[in-house]
N, C-alpha and C positions, 0 to 999 in steps of 0.2 A: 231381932234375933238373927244368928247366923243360922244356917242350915247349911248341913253338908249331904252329900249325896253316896249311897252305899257301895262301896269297892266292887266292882265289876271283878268277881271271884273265878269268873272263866278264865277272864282275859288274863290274869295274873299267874294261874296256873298252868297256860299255855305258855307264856313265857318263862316259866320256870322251868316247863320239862322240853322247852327248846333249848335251855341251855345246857340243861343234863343229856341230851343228843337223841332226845326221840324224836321220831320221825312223825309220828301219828298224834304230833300234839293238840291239836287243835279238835279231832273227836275223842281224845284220852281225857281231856280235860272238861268237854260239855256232858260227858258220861259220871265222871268223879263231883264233878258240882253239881247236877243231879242228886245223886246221892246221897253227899253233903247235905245239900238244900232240906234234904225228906228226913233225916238223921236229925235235923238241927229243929225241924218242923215236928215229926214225931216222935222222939226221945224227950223225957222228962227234962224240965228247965234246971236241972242242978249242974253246980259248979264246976263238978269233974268232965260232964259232957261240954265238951267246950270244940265248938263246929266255926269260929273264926280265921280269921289270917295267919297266926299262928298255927293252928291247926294243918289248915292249907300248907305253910309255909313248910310244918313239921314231915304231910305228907309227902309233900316235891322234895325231899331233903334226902328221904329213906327211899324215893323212887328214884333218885338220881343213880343213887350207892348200889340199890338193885342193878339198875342197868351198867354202872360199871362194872360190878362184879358176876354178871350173868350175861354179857352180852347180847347172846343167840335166843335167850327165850322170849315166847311173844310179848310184846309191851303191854298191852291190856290186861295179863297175869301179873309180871310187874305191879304195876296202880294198884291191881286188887290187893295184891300182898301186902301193898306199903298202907294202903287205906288201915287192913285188917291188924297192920302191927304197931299203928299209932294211935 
């Protein structure tokens, strides 16, 4: 059999919100996978709770467009928001 090994969902998130130009990527993103992680761990297993790379991918997308469109406010408010509105 083959086995694959699980996406390293830190390290992907950092690299996402290094591209969208935060600066604090790297503790934005081990605080947000946390989160994720606990969401994904205690939230009922149905379909619409869907805590993946998609997910992820959705949340760095709407964090990005935060920090274009808000530059000045703190980055950590940012992620929360973008978490809360995806």
């Amino acid at each position: 059999g083959v086995s694959m090994p699980a996406p390293d969902r830190r390290f992907i998130l950092c690299a996402l919100l290094v591209a969208a130009g935060y600066e604090d990527s790297e503790g934005l993103s081990a605080r947000a996978n946390v989160l994720l992680s606990l969401c994904e761990q205690q939230l009922s297993p149905q379909a619409h709770y869907d805590f993946g790379l998609p997910n992820l991918h959705a949340v760095a997308g709407a964090a990005g467009y935060s920090k274009r469109t808000r530059p000045s406010d703190p980055e950590a408010d940012l992620i929360a928001q973008s978490i809360r509105s995806v």
